[in-house]
C-alpha positions as CSV (number, residue, x, y, z in Angstrom):
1,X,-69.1,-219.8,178.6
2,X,-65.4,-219.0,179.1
3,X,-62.9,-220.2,177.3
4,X,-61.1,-222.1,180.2
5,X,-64.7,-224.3,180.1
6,X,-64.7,-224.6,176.6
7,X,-60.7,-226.2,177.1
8,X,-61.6,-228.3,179.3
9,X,-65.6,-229.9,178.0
10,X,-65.3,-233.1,175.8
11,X,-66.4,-232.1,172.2
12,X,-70.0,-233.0,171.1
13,X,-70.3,-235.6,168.7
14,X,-73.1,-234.4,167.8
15,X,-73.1,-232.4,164.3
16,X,-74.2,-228.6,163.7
17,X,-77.5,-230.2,162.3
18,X,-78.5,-232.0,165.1
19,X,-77.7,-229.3,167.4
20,X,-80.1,-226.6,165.7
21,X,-82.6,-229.4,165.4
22,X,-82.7,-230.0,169.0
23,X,-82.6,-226.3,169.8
24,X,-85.7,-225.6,168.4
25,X,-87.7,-228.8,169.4
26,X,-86.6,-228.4,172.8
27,X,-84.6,-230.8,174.5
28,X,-87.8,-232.8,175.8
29,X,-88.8,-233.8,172.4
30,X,-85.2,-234.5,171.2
31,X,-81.9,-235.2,173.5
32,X,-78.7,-234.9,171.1
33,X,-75.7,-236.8,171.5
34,X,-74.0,-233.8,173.9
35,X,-71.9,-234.5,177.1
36,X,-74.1,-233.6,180.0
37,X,-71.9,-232.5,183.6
38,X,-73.4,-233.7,187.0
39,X,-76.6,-231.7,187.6
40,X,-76.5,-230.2,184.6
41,X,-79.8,-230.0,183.0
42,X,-80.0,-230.8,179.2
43,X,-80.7,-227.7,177.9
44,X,-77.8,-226.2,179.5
45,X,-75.6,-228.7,178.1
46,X,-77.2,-228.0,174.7
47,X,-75.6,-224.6,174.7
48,X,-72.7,-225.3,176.0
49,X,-72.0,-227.7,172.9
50,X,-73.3,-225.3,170.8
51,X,-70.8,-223.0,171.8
52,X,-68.1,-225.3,172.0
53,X,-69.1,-225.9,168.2
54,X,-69.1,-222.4,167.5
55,X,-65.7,-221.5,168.3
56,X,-64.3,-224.8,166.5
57,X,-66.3,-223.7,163.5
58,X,-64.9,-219.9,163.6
59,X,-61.3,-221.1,164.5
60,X,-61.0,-224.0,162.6
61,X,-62.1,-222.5,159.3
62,X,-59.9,-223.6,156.1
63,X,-58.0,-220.8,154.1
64,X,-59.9,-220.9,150.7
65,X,-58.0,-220.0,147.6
66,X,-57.2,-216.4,147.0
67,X,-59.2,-214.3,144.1
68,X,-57.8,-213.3,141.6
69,X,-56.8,-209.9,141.7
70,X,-58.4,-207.9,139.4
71,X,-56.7,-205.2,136.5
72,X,-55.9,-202.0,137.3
73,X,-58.1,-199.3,136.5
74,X,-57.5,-198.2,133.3
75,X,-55.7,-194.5,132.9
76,X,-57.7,-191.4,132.6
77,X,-55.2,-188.5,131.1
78,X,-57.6,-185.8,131.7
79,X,-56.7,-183.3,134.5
80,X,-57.6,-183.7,138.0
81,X,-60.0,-181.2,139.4
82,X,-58.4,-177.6,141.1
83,X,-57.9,-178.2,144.8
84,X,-60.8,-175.6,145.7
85,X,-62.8,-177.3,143.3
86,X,-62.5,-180.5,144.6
87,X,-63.7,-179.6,147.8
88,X,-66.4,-178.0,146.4
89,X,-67.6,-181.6,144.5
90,X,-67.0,-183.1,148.1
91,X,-68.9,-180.7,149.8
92,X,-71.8,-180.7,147.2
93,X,-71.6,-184.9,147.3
94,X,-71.8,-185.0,150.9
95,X,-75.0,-182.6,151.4
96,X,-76.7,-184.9,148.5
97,X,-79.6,-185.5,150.8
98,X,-81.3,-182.7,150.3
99,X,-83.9,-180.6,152.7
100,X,-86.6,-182.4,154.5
101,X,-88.7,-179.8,155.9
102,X,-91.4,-178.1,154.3
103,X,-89.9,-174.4,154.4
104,X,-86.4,-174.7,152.6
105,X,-84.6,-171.3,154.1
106,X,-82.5,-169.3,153.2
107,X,-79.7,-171.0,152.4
108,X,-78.6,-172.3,148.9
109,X,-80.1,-176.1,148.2
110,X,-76.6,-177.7,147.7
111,X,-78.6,-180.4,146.0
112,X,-80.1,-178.9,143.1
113,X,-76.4,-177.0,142.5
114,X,-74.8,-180.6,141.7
115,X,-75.9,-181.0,138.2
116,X,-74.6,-177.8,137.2
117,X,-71.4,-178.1,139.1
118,X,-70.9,-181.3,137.3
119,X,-72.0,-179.7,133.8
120,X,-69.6,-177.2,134.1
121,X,-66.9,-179.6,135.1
122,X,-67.3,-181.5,132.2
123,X,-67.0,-178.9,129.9
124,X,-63.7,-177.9,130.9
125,X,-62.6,-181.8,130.6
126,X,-61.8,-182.6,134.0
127,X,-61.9,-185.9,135.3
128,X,-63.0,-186.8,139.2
129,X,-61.1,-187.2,141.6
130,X,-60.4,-191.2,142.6
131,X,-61.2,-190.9,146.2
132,X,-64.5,-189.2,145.4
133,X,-65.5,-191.8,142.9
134,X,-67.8,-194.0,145.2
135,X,-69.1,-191.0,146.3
136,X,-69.7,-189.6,142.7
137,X,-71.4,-193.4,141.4
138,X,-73.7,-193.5,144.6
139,X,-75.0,-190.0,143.9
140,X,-75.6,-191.5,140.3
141,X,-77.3,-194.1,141.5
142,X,-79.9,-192.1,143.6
143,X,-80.7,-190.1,140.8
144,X,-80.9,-191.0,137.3
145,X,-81.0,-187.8,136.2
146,X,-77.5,-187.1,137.4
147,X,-75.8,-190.1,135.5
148,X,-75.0,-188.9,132.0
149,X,-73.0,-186.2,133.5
150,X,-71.3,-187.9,136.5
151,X,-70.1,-191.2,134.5
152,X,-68.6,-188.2,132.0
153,X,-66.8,-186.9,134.7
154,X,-65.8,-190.2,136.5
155,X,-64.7,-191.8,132.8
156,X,-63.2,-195.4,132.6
157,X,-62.8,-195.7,136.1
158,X,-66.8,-196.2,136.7
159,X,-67.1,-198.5,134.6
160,X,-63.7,-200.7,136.0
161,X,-65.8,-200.1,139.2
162,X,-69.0,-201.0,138.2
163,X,-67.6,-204.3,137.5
164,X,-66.3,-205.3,141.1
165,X,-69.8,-203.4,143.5
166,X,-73.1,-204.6,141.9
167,X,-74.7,-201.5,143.5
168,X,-73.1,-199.8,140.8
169,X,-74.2,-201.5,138.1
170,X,-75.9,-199.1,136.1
171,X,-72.9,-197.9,134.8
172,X,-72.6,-200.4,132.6
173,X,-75.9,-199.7,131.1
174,X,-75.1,-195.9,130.6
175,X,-73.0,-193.6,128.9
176,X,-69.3,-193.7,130.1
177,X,-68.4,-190.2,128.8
178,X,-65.7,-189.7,125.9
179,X,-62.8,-190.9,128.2
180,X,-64.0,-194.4,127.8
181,X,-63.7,-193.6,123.4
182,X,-60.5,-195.1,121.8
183,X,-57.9,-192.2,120.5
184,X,-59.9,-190.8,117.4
185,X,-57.2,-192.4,114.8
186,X,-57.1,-196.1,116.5
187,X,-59.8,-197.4,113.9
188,X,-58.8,-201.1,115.0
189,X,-59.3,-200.2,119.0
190,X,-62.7,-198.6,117.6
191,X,-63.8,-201.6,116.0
192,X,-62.7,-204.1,119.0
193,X,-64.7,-201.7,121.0
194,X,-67.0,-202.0,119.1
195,X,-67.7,-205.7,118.7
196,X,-66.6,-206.5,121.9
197,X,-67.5,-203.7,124.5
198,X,-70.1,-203.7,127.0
199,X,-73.7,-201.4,125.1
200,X,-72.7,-198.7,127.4
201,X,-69.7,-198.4,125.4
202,X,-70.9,-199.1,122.4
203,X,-73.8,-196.8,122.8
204,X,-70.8,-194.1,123.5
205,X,-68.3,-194.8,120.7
206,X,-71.4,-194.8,118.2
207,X,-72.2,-191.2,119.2
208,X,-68.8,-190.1,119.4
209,X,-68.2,-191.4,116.0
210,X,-71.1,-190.1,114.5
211,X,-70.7,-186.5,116.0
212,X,-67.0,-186.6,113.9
213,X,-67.8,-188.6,111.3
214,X,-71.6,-189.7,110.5
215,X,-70.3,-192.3,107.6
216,X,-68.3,-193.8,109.6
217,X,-70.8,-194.3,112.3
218,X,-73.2,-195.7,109.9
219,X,-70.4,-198.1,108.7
220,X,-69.8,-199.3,112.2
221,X,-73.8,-199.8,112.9
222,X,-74.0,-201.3,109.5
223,X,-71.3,-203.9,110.1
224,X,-73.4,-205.6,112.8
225,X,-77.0,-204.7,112.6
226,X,-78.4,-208.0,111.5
227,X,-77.0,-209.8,114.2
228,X,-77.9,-207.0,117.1
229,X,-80.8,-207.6,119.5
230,X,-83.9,-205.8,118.4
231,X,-84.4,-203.2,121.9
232,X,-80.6,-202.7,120.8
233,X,-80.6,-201.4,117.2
234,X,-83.3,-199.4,118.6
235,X,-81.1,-197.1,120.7
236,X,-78.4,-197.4,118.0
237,X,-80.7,-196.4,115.4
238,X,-81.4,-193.6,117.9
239,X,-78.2,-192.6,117.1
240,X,-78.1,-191.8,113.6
241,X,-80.1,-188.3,114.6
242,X,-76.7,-186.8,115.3
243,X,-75.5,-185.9,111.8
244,X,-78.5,-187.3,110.0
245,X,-77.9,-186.7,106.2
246,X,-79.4,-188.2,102.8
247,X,-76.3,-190.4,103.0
248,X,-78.5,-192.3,105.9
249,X,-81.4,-193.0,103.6
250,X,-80.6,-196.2,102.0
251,X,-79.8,-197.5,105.5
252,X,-83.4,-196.6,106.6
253,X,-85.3,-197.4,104.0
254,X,-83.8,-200.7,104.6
255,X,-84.8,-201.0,108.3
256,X,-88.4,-199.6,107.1
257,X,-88.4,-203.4,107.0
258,X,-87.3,-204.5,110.5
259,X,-89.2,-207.2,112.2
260,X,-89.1,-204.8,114.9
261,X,-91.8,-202.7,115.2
262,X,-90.1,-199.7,117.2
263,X,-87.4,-200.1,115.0
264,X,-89.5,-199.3,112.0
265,X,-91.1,-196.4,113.1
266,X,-88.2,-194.5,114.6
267,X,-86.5,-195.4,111.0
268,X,-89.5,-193.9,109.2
269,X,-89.2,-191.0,111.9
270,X,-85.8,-190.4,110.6
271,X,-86.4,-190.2,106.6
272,X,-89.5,-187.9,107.2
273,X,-87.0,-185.6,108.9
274,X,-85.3,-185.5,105.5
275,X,-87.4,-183.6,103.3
276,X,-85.5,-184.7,100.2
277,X,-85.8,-188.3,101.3
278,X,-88.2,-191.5,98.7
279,X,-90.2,-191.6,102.2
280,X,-90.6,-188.0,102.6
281,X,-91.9,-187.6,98.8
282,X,-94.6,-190.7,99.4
283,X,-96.0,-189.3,102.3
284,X,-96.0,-185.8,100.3
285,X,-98.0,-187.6,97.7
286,X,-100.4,-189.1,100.1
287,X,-100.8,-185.8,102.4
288,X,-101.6,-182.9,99.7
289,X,-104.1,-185.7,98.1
290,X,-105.9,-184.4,101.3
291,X,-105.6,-181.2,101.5
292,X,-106.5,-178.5,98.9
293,X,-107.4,-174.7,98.6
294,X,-111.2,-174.1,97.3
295,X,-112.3,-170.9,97.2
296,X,-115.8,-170.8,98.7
297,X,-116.4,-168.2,100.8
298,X,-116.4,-168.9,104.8
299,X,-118.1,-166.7,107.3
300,X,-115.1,-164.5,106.8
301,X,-114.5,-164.8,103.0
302,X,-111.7,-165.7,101.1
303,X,-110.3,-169.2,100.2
304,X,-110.3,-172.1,102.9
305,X,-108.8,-175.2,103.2
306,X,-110.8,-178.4,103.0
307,X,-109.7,-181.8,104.7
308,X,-110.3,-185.3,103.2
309,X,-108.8,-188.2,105.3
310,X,-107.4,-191.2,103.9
311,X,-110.2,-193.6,103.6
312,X,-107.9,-197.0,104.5
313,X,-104.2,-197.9,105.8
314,X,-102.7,-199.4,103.1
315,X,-99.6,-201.9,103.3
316,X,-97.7,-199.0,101.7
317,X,-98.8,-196.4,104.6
318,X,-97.9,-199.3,107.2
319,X,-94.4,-200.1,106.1
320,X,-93.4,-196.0,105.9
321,X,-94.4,-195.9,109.6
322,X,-98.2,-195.1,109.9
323,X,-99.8,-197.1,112.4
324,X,-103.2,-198.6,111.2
325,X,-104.7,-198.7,115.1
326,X,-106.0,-195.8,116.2
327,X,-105.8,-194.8,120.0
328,X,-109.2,-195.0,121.9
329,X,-111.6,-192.3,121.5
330,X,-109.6,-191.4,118.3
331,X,-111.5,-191.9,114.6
332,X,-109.2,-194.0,112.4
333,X,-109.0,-191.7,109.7
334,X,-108.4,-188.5,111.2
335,X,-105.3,-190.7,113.0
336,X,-104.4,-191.3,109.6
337,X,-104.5,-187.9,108.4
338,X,-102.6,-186.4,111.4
339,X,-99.5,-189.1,110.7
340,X,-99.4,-188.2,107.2
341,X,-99.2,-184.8,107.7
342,X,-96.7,-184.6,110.6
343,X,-94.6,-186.7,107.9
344,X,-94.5,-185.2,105.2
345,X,-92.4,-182.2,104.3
346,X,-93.6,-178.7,105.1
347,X,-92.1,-177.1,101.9
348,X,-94.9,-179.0,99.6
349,X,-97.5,-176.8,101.0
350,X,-96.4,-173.5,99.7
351,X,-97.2,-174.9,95.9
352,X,-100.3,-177.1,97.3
353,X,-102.3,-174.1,99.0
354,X,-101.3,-171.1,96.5
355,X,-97.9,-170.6,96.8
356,X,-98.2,-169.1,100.1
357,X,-95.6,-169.0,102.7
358,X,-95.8,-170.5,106.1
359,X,-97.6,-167.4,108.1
360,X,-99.9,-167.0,105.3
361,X,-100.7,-170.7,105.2
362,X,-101.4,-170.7,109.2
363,X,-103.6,-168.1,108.9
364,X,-106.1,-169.4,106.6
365,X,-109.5,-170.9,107.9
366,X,-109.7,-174.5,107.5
367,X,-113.4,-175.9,106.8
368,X,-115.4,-178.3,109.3
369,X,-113.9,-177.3,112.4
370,X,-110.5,-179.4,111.7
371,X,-107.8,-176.4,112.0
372,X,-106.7,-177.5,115.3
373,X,-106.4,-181.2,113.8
374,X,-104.6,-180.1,110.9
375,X,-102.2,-177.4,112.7
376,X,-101.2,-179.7,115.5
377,X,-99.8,-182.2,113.0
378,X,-98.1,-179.4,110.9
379,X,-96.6,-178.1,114.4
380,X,-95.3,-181.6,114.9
381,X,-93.7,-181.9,111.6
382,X,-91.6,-178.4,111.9
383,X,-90.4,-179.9,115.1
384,X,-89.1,-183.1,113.3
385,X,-88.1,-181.1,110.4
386,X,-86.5,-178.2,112.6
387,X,-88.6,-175.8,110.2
388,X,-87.6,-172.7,111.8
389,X,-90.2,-170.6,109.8
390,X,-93.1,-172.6,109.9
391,X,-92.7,-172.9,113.9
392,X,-92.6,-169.5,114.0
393,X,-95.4,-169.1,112.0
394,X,-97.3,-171.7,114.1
395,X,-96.2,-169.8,117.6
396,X,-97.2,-166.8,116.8
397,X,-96.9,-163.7,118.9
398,X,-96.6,-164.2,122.4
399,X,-99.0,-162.0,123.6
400,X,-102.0,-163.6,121.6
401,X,-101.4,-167.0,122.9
402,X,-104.3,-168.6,124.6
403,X,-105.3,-168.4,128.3
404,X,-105.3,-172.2,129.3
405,X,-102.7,-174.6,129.1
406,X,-102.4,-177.7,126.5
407,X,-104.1,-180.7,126.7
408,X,-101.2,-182.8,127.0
409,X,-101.4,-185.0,129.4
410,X,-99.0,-183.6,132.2
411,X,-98.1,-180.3,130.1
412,X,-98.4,-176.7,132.0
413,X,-97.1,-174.6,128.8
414,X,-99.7,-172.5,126.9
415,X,-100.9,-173.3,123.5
416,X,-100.0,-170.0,121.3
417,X,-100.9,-168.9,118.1
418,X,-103.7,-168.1,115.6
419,X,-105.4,-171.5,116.3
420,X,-104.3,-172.3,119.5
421,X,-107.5,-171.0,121.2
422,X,-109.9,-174.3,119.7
423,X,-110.7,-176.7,122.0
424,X,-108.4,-180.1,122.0
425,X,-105.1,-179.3,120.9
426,X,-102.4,-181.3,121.2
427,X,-99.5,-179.0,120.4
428,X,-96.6,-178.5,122.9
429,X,-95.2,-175.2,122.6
430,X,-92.0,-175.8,124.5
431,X,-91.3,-178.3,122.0
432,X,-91.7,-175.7,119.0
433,X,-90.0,-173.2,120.9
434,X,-87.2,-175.4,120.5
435,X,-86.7,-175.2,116.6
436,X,-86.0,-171.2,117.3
437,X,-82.8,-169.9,117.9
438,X,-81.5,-169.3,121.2
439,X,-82.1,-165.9,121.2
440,X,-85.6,-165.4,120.0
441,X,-86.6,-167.8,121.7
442,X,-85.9,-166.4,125.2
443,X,-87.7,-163.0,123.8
444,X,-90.4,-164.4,122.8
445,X,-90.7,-166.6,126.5
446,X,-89.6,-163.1,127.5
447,X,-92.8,-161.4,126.1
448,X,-95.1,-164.3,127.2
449,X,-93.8,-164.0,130.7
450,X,-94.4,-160.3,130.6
451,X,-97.9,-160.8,129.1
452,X,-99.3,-163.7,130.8
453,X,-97.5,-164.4,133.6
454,X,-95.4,-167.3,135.4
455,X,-98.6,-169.2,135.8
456,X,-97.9,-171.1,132.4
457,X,-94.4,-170.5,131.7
458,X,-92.4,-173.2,133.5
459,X,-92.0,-175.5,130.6
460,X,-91.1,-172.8,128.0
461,X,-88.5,-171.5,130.6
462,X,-87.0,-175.2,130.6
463,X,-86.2,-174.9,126.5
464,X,-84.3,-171.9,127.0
465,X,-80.4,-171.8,127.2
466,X,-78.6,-171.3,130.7
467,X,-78.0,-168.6,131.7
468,X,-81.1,-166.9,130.3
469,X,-80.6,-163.4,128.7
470,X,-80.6,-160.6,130.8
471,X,-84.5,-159.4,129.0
472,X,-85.4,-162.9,130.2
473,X,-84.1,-163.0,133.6
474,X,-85.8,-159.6,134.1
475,X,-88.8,-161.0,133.0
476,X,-88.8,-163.4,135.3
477,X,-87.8,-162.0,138.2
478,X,-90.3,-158.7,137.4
479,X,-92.8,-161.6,137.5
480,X,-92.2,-162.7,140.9
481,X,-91.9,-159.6,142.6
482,X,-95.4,-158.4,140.9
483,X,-96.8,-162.1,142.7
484,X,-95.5,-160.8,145.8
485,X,-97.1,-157.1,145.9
486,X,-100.2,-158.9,144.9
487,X,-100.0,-161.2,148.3
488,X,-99.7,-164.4,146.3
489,X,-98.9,-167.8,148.0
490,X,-94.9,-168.0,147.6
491,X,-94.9,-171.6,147.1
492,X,-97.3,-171.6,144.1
493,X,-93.9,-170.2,142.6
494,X,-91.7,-172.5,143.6
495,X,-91.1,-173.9,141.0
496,X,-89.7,-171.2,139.1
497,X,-87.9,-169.5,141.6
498,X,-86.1,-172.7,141.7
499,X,-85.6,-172.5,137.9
500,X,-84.2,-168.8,138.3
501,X,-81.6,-169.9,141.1
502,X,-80.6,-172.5,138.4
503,X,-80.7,-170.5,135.4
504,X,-80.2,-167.1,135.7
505,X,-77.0,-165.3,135.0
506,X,-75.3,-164.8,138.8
507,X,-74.0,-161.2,138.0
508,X,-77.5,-160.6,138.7
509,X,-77.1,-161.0,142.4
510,X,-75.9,-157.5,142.9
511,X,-79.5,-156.1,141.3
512,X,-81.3,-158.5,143.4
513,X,-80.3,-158.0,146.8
514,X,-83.2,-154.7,147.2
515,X,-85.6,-157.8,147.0
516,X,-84.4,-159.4,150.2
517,X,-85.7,-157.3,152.7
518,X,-89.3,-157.5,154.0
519,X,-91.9,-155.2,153.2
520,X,-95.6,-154.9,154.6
521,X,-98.0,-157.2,154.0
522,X,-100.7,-156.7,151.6
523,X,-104.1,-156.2,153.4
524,X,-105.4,-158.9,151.2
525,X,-102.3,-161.5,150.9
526,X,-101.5,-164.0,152.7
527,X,-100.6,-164.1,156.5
528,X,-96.8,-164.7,156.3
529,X,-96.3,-164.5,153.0
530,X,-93.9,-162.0,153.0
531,X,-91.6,-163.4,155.2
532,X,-91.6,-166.6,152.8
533,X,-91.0,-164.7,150.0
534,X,-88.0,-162.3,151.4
535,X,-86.5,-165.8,152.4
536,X,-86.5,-167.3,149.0
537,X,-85.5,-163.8,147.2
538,X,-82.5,-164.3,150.0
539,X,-81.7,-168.0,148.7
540,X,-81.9,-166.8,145.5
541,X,-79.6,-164.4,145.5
542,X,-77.5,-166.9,147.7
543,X,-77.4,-169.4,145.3
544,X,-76.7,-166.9,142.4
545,X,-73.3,-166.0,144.5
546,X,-72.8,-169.4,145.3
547,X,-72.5,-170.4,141.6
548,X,-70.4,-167.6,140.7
549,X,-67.5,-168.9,143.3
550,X,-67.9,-172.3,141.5
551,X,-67.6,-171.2,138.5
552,X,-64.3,-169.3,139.5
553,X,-63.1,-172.3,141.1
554,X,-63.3,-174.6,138.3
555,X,-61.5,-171.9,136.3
556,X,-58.6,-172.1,138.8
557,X,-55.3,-173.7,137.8
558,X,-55.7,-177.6,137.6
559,X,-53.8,-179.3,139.8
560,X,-51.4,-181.3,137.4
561,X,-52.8,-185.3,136.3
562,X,-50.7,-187.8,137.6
563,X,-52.6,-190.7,136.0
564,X,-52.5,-192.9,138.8
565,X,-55.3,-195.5,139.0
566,X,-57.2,-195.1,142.1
């Protein structure tokens, strides 16, 4: 209807109600009050006051009251990003989709190169650029695994935008990065923070404080633990691992009383982790009372070690964190045992089992068939403890470890060491191969690799440090070239390749490039395979280049901060 009609048609008295009502009747069943021209019929004349009503409605709407503007985004002195850089972070933001296809290419997966990128923007303290920040925050929000290192790098300003786009709520649950932290000598900002801030902030000053100053992080969890929610003084409690000390104890010991049961057991987590702590000597008490050195000859001779579980939970065993229930197909007293023994302090078993050390102590037999029981606990303990000799002692050498992979649920690491070939363990290596030092433990991944294979080593290549060691990253890639003489399906190595274009060092681009080309196919491989393979050693190598110019960028001059709020 034009507008000319609509100037010249009496208004319908008939409200907006009425109208709708009649318009999905049908006329026939209900006339409104509209005006109705000569041979009109009155369905016609139901949409021509509906119109009519629709451009009074648009063009007669009232002016509601202005909102109120909100702050300006707080300041963010870090320096802004290189120019080159930038438009790297753009670039990498904008191809965040990823590949859809089965067959990935040849080209580099900008996708799995935004994590790093954003790691290695972070550690040079740059903040993001403001016109890239929605950008940055929706990233974040597709994939959690990106936001610890994206609201680092966007700082204040996510959380300032957070407030005003739902979609970007999360932010306020997360870690805001250091930016958000009060100058380190504004104790009263801290403390305002503190009891005022949103938990993502909180969660962040408490860390920061604790990585400078542990006491004073206790002192700031201690002024308001009684009145936090329990799921909260679980994650602050969480906390107190950075810088854990004996100057922690009396705090835990307290919280061993929580009405919270999380909260208990991650507090009695944390004073077995101390071996000088009242909790650690209790459960050392309770744990050699079941363990002891006889020397009756086994099958092989010599002195063995015989088991006796606790025969009940006491109150005392509940309140220092062992948990009376066993899980199902699990006896109660060997669940027992196994908590008291990945509690208590490793250093009580030297003088217990003949003042032997750690390698000595692994090695001995252990009667009834419970040495897998017995060494998965103590493997659990040196990771809470960070026992670097008794995990190594536990690992032992790569190229005895077992040929099957752990029973964890979900695990594809190998179980390794004198005991790891009995049936049921629970161990995770990767986890043990943590405790070691960087070093040794990418030689001893090294030496698995070159010994076993890839087939098993995709979690243990996860705990190493980026970029691996040159013996490491020769390991690896030696590894995948042997798959591909033998004809093996490239995709059953996807995974790692994908861990190599991540993690190895990218000077070794240069000594990879002879793996590009194709070769023949074996007689017994796969049809194809070759091809497949040439492409990925060509994204690999790809990749590796593309990281180097990254790198480079990011070392480039920064363009100077201005500190403008976006």
């Amino acid at each position: 209807m034009a507008v000319s009609d609509v100037r010249g048609t009496r208004g319908s008295a008939a409200p907006w109600g009425e109208l709708v009502s009649a318009a999905l009747l049908g006329t026939d069943r209900r006339t409104p009050d509209v005006p109705v021209r000569a041979g009109q019929e009155a369905a016609a004349a139901l949409l021509d006051a509906a119109a009519v009503s629709t451009v009074r409605r648009r063009a007669g709407l009232r002016p509601a009251p202005a909102a109120e503007r909100p702050a300006p985004a707080p300041p963010d002195p870090r320096p802004e990003l290189p120019d080159a850089a930038r438009r790297r972070l753009a670039l990498l933001l904008a191809d965040r989709g990823g590949h859809t296809g089965s067959r990935r290419g040849a080209a580099p997966d900008l996708t799995e190169l935004l994590p790093q990128w954003l790691a290695a923007a972070g550690e040079r303290g740059y903040r993001a650029p403001a016109a890239l920040l929605p950008a940055l925050l929706d990233a974040a929000r597709a994939r959690t695994d990106l936001r610890p290192a994206a609201l680092a790098l966007a700082g204040p300003r996510a959380l300032w935008l957070a407030r005003l786009n739902g979609d970007w709520k999360f932010a306020l649950r997360g870690i805001g990065g250091a930016a958000a932290i009060p100058a380190r000598g504004d104790r009263e900002a801290g403390r305002r923070l503190w009891e005022e801030g949103l938990f993502a902030e909180r969660v962040a000053l408490l860390s920061a404080t604790r990585r400078l100053n542990p006491a004073a992080g206790l002192e700031l969890l201690a002024s308001t633990w009684s009145t936090e929610r329990a799921e909260d003084r679980l994650m602050f409690l969480d906390s107190l691992r950075e810088g854990l000390s004996a100057a922690d104890e009396p705090f835990l010991e307290k919280a061993l009383s929580d009405r919270s049961r999380n909260v208990r057991a991650t507090a009695a987590e944390l004073l077995s982790a101390l071996p000088g702590s009242a909790l650690a000597s209790r459960m050392a008490a309770r744990a050699t009372a079941c363990l002891r050195l006889v020397g009756a000859a086994c099958e092989e001779g010599g002195p063995v070690v015989e088991v006796e579980a606790p025969a009940v939970c006491d109150a005392g065993m509940e309140r220092d964190g062992v948990v009376a229930k066993a899980p199902a197909g699990r006896g109660e007293r060997s669940w027992w045992l196994a908590q008291l023994l990945e509690s208590a302090p490793l250093g009580v078993w030297s003088g217990q089992l003949g003042g032997r050390g750690p390698a000595e102590i692994v090695a001995l037999p252990v009667a009834e068939g419970r040495r897998t029981e017995v060494h998965d606990a103590w493997c659990r303990a040196a990771v809470r403890q960070r026992d670097t000799a008794w995990a190594r002692a536990l690992l032992g050498t790569p190229s005895a470890a077992a040929d099957r992979p752990s029973s964890i649920p979900g695990a594809t690491t190998m179980n390794a060491g004198p005991s790891a070939t009995e049936a049921g363990s629970s161990r995770d290596t990767a986890k043990l191969l943590g405790v070691l030092p960087e070093e040794e433990r990418a030689a001893w991944v090294a030496e698995f690799i070159a010994s076993h294979g890839l087939s098993d080593a995709f979690r243990l290549l996860g705990v190493c440090a980026v970029p691996w060691t040159e013996p490491l990253g020769t390991a690896v890639v030696d590894a995948l070239d042997i798959a591909r003489d033998a004809g093996s399906y490239p995709w059953s190595f996807s995974g790692v390749m994908g861990l190599a274009e991540r993690c190895l060092d990218p000077a070794a681009a240069d000594r990879l490039d002879k793996l590009t080309a194709r070769g023949d196919e074996p007689e017994d491989g796969s049809p194809g395979a070759d091809g497949y393979w040439s492409e990925a050693f060509q994204r690999l190598v790809g990749t590796l280049r593309l990281r180097a110019t990254m790198h480079a960028e990011l070392a480039a001059q920064p363009t100077p901060t201005t500190g403008a709020a976006p």
